[in-house]
C-alpha positions as CSV (number, residue, x, y, z in Angstrom):
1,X,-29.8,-3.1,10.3
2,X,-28.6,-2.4,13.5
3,X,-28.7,-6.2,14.9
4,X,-27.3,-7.5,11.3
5,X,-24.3,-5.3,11.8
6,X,-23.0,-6.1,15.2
7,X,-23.6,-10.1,14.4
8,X,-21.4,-9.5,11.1
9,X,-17.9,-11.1,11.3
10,X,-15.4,-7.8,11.5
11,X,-14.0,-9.4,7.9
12,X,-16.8,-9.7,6.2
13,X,-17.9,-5.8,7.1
14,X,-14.0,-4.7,5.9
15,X,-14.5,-6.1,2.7
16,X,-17.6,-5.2,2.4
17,X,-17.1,-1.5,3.2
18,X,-14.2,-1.5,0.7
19,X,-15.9,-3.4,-2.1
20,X,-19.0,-1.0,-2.1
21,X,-16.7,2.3,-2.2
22,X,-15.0,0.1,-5.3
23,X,-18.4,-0.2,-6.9
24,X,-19.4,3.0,-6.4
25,X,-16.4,4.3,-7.5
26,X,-16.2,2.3,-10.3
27,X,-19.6,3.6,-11.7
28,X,-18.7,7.5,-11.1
29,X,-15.6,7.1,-13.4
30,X,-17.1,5.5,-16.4
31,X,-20.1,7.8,-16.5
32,X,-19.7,10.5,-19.6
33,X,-19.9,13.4,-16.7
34,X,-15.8,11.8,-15.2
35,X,-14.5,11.5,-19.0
36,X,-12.5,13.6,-21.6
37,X,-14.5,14.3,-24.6
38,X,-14.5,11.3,-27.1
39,X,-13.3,8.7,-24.5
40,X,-15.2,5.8,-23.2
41,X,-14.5,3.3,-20.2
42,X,-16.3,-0.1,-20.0
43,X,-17.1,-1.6,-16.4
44,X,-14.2,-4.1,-16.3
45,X,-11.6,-0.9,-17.3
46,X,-13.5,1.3,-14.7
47,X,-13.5,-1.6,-12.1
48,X,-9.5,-2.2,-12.8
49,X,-9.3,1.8,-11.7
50,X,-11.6,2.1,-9.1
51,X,-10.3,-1.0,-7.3
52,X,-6.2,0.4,-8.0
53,X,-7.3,3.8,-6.6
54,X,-9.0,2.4,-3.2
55,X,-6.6,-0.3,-2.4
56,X,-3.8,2.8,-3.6
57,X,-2.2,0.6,-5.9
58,X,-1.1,2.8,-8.7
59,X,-1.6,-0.2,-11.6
60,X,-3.7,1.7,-14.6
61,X,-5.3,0.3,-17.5
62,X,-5.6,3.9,-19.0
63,X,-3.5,6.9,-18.9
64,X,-5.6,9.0,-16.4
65,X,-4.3,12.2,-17.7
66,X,-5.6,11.3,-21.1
67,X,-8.6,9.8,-19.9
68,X,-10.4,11.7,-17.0
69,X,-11.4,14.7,-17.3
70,X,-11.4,17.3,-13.7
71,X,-14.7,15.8,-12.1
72,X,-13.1,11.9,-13.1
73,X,-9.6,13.4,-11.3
74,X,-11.3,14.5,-8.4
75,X,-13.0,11.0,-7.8
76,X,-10.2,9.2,-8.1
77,X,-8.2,11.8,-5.4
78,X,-11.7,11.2,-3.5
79,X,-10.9,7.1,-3.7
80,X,-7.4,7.2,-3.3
81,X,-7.7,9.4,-0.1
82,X,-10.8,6.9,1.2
83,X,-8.5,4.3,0.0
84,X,-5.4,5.4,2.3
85,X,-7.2,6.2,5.2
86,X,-9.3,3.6,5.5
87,X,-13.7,2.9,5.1
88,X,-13.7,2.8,8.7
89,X,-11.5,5.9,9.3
90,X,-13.8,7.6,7.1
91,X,-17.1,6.5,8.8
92,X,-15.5,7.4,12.2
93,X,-15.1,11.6,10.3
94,X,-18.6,11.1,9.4
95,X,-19.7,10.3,13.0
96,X,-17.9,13.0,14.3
97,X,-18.8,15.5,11.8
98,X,-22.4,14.8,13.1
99,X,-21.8,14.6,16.6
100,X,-22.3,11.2,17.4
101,X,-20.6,7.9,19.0
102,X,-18.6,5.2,18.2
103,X,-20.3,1.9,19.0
104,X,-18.4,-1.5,20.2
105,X,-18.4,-2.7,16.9
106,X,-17.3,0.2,15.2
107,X,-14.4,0.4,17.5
108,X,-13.6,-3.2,16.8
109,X,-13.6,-2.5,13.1
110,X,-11.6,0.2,13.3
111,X,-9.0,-1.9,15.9
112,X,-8.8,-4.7,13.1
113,X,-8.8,-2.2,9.9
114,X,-5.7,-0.2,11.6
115,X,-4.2,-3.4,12.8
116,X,-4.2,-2.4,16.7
117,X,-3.5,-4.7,19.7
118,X,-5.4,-2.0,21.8
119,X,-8.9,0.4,22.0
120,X,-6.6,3.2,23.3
121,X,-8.7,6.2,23.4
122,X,-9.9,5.3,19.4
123,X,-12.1,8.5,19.0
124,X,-8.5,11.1,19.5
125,X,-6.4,8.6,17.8
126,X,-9.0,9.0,14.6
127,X,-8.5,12.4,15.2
128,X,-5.2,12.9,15.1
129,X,-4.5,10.1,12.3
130,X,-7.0,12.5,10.2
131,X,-5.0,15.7,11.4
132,X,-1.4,14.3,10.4
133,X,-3.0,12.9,6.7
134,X,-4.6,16.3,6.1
135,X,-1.6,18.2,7.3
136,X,1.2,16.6,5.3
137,X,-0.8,16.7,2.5
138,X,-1.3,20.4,2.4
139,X,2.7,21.0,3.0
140,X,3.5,18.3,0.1
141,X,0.4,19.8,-1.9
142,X,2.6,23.7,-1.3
143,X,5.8,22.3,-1.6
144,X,4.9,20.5,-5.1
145,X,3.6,23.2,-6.2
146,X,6.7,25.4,-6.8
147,X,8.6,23.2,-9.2
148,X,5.6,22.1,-10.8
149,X,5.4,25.8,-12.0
150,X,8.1,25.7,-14.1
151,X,6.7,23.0,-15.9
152,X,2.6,24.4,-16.2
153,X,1.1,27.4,-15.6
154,X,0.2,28.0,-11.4
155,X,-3.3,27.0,-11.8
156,X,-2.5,23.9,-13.7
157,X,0.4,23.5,-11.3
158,X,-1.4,23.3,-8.4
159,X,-3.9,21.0,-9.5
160,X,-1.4,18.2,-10.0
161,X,0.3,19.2,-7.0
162,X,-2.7,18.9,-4.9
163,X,-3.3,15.9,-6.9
164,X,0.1,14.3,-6.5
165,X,0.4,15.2,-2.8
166,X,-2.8,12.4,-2.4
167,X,-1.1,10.1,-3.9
168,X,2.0,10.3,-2.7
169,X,1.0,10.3,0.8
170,X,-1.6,7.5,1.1
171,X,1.4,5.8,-1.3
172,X,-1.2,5.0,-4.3
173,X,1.6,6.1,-7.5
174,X,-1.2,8.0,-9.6
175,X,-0.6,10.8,-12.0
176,X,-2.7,12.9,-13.8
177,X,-0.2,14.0,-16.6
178,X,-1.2,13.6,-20.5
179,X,2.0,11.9,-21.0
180,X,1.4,8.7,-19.5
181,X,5.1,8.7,-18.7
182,X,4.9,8.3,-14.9
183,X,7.5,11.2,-13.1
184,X,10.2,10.0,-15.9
185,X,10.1,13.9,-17.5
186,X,11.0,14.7,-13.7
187,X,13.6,12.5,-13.0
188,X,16.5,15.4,-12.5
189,X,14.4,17.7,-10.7
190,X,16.1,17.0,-6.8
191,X,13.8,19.3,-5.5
192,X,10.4,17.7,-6.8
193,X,11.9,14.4,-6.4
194,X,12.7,14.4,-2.7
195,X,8.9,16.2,-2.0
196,X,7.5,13.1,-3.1
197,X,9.7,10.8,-1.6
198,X,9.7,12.8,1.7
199,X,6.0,11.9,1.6
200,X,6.2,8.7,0.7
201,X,8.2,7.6,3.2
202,X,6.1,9.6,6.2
203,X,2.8,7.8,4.5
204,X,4.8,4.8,4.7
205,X,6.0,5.0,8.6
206,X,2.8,4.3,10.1
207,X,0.8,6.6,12.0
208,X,1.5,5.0,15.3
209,X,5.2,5.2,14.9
210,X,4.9,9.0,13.7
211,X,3.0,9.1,16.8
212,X,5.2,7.8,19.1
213,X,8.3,9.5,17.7
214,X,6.6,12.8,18.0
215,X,5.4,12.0,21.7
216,X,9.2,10.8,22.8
217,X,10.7,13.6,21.1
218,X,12.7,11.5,18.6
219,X,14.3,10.1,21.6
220,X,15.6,6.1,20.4
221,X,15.5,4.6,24.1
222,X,12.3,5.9,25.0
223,X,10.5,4.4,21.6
224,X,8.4,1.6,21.1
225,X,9.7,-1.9,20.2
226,X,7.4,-1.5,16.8
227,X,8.3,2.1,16.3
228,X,12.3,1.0,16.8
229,X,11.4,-2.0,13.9
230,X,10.0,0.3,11.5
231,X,12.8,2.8,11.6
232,X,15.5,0.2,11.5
233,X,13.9,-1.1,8.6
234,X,13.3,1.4,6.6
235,X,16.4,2.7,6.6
236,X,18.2,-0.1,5.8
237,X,15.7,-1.0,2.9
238,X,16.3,2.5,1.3
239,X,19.9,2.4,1.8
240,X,20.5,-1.0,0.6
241,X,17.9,-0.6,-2.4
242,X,19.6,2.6,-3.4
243,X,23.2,1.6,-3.4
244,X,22.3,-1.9,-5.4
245,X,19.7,-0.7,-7.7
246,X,22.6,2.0,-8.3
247,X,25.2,-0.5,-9.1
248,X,23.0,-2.8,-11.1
249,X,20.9,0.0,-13.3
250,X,22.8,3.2,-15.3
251,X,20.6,5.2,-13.0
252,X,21.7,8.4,-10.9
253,X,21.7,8.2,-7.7
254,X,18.7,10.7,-7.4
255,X,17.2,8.0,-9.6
256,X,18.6,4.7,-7.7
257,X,16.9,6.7,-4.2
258,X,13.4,7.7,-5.9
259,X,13.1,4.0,-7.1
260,X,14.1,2.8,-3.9
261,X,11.4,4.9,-2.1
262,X,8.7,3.8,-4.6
263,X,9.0,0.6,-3.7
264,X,8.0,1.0,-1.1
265,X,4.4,0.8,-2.1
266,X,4.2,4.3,-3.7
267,X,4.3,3.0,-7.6
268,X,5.4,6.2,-9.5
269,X,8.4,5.8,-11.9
270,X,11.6,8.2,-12.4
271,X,13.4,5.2,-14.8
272,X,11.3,2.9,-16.8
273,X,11.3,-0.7,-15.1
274,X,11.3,-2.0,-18.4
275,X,15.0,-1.0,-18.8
276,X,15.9,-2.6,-15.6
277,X,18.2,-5.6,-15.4
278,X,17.2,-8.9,-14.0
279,X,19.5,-8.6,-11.0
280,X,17.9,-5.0,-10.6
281,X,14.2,-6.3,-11.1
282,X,14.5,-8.9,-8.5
283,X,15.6,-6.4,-6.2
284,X,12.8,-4.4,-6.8
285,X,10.6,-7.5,-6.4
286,X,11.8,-7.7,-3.4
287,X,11.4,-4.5,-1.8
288,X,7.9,-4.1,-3.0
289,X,6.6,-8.0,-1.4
290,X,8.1,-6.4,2.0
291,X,6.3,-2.9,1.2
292,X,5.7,-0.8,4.2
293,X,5.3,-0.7,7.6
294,X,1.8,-1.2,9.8
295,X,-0.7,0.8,10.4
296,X,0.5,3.2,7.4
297,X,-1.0,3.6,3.5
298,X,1.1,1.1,2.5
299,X,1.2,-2.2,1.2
300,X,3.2,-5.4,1.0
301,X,3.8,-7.9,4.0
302,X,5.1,-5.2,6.6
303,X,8.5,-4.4,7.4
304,X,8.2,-5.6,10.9
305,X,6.8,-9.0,9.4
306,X,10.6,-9.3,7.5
307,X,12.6,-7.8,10.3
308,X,10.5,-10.6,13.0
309,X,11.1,-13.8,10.4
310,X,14.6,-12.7,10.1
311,X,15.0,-12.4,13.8
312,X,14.0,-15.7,14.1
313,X,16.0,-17.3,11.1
314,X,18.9,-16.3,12.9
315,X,18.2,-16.7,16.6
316,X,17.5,-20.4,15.7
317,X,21.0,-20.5,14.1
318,X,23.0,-19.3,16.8
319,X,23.5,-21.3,20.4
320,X,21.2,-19.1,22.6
321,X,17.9,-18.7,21.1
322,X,16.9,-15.6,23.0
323,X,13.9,-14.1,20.3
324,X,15.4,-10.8,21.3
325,X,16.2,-7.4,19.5
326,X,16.7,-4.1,21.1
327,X,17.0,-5.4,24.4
328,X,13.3,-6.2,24.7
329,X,12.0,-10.0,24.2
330,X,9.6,-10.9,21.2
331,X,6.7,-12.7,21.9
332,X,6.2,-16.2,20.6
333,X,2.2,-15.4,18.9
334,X,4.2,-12.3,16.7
335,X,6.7,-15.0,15.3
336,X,3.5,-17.0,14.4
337,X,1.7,-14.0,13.0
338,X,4.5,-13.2,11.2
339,X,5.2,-16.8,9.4
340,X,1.2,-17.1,8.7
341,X,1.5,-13.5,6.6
342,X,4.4,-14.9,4.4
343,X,2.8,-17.9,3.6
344,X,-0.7,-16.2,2.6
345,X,1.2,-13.6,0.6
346,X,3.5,-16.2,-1.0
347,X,0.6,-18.3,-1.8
348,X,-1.5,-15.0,-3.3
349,X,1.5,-13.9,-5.3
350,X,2.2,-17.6,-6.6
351,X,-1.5,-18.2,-7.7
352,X,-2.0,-15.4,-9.6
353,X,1.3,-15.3,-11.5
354,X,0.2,-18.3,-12.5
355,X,-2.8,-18.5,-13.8
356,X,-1.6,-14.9,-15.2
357,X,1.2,-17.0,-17.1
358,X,-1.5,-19.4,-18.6
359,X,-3.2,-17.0,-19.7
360,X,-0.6,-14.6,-21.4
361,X,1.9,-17.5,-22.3
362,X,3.5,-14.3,-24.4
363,X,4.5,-12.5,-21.4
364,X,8.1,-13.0,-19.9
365,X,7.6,-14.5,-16.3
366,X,9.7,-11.5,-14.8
367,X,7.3,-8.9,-16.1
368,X,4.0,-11.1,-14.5
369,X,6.4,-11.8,-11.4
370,X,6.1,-7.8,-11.3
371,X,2.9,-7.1,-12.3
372,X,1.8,-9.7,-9.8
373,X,3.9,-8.3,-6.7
374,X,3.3,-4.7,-7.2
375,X,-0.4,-5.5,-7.2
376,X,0.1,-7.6,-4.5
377,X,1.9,-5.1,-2.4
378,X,-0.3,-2.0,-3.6
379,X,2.7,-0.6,-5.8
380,X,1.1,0.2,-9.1
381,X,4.7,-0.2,-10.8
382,X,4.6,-2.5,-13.8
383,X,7.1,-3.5,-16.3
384,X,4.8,-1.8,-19.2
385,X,2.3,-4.6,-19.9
386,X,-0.8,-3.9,-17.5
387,X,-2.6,-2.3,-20.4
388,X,-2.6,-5.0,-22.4
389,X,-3.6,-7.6,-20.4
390,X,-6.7,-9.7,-21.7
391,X,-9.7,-9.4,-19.7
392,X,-9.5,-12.6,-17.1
393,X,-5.6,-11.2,-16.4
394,X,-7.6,-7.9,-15.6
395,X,-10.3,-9.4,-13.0
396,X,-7.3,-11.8,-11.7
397,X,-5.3,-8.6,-10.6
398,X,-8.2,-6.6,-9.3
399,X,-8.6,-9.7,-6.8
400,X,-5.0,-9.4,-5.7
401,X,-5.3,-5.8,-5.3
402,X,-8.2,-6.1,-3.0
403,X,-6.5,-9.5,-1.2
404,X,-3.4,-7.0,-0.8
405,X,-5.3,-3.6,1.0
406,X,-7.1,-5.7,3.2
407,X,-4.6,-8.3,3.7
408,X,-4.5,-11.9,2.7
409,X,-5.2,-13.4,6.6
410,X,-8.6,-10.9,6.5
411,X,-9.7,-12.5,3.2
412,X,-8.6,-16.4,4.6
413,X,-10.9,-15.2,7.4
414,X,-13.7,-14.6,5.4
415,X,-13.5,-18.5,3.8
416,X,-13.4,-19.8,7.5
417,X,-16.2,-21.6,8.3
418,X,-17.4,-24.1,11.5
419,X,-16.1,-23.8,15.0
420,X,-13.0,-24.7,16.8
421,X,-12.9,-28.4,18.1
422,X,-12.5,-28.4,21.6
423,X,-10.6,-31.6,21.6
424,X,-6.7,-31.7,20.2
425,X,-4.2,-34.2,19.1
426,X,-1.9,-36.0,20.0
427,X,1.8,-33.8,20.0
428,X,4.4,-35.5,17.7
429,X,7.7,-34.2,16.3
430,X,8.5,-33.7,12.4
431,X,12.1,-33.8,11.1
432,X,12.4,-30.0,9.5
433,X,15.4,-29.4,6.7
């Protein structure tokens, strides 16, 4: 067992550590034991749910609230919290709870599941990845709690704020309420509002940013290049999705922001997407295929993948093509890195909207577009339609989920096969636009 798992491709032990938590997961919910009295899940509806909770999607086939009963709530917290921080993550708490040592390859895997350029000391960077997900959960968990009472009684109230605290955090968009209507009923509530986008948007960061910002004391100059990125970008993404999903929706502004924040990979709804307007869809499109940044809960192709094929659009426009932001230089292999994620999410995201368009040749393209994307990107926000999706459309999206949590290049890795030819070709020039 030992040998088979150090000669195992890091990929193939990623997918494999995710699909078997699916599986498992996937079993617990549709036993009798996880269900409300009366209510029955077949495997393929179990699968859909198991495989939105671990790759924190949000995307539901069922109305959890209506369907799960406490033991089926707690699994799915249990695989949205696995799901956020990671198989690996969770192995490496498991070894420590028992007092052993990280091997080689466990390092590796947890280098290529966090997407690190460096073994750092891995063992206290688990730890204190595990400390901040634990601790801003608790605080969103107490802080959700309050206005929740006005709504439920305290013991119901902290249930879903302990509940809603998960998923907010590790960005998955689940809810646990009977109504099935998302966070719509708490749309005006500022106060409950701005908890969960608070945590959305630190579960969004990226641990190694929160990191960094708490070690240089906040101070700009002294920050990473990546950390610098990620903060640029997310403020910009949330200003600019606030102010035009504003002016193109009759949303507040309170709404305009939470939707903003959502889309960032976090899936919960103040204002039906159904009742958005084309313009205000395709922003929302948008800002869910970009997602979050790395090494976070989120989804989507990165913020500093969008920020570094910008960069690049326009320092090949202009007369000295300098690669350069922040005063620091950007190296050639990230523009690469960055061009080879859009064109595997692109292709993902194209495929299955459609062979999802065969398929339902009812559906409107926007709402599969959406569907599509936010499964893509881990969201979980849909346009009202995921339910009623024919089995095929189902199994199509549960692939995309699982292509989006581990990320499209990991799953074109596993398809690699043969070795590298040692000999090249000849160089020639192509004629491009």
């Amino acid at each position: 067992m030992h040998k088979w798992f150090n000669r195992t491709p890091q990929a193939r032990l990623l997918a494999g550590g995710f699909g078997l938590v699916i599986l498992i997961g996937a079993i617990l919910l549709m036993l009798p034991i996880s269900l409300m009295p009366g209510k029955q899940l077949n495997f393929l509806d179990a699968l859909f749910e198991a495989t939105s909770a671990v790759c924190v999607t949000g995307l539901t086939v069922v109305v959890p609230g209506q369907t799960f009963n406490l033991f089926g709530r707690f699994v799915l917290a249990i695989l949205i919290q696995i799901g956020g921080m990671g198989v690996v993550l969770l192995g490496i708490l498991l070894i420590r709870v028992a007092g052993g040592k990280m091997g080689l390859k466990t390092r590796s895997l947890f280098v290529a599941a966090q997407n690190l350029t460096d073994y750092f000391d891995l063992q206290k960077l688990a730890t204190i990845i595990l400390r901040i997900t634990f601790t801003f959960e608790a605080i969103g968990a107490i802080c959700l709690w309050f206005p929740l009472m006005r709504y439920f009684n305290p013991l119901q109230a902290f249930g879903h704020a302990c509940f809603l605290s998960v998923s907010a955090f590790n960005n998955a968009g689940f809810d646990v309420f009977a109504g099935g209507d998302s966070l719509i009923p708490f749309a005006g509530d500022a106060a409950f509002c701005m908890t969960i986008s608070i945590l959305v948007i630190i579960g969004s960061f990226g641990f190694l940013a929160l990191i960094d910002l708490w070690k240089k004391k906040f101070c700009w100059r002294k920050l990473s290049l990546t950390t610098k990125i990620a903060a640029f970008m997310t403020v910009f993404l949330l200003s600019a999705g606030t102010i035009l999903l504003k002016f193109t929706t009759g949303q507040t502004w309170l709404e305009a922001w939470f939707q903003s924040v959502i889309a960032r990979t976090a899936g919960f709804a103040s204002y039906p997407l159904s009742a958005f307007s084309n313009g205000a869809l395709l922003v929302f499109i948008v800002l869910m295929f970009i997602g979050a940044s790395p090494n976070s809960t989120g989804g989507g192709i990165k913020t500093t993948t969008a920020f570094v094929i910008g960069l690049k659009a326009i320092s090949s426009s202009t007369a000295h093509d300098e690669d350069s932001c922040f005063f620091r230089k950007v190296p050639n292999l990230v523009f690469t890195q960055a061009f080879t994620v859009l064109f595997y999410g692109l292709m993902v995201v194209f495929i299955a909207t459609f062979l999802i368009c065969v398929a339902e040749s009812h559906l409107a393209l926007s709402d599969v577009l959406t569907e599509v994307v936010s499964a893509f990107a881990t969201v979980g926000s849909s346009t009202g339609i995921t339910a009623s999706l024919q089995p095929v459309s189902r199994v199509i999206l549960i692939v995309v989920m699982f292509t989006g949590r581990l990320g499209p290049v990991t799953i074109a890795n596993l398809l690699v096969t043969g070795r590298a030819h040692s000999a090249s070709f000849t160089e020639e020039n192509v004629l491009i636009g």
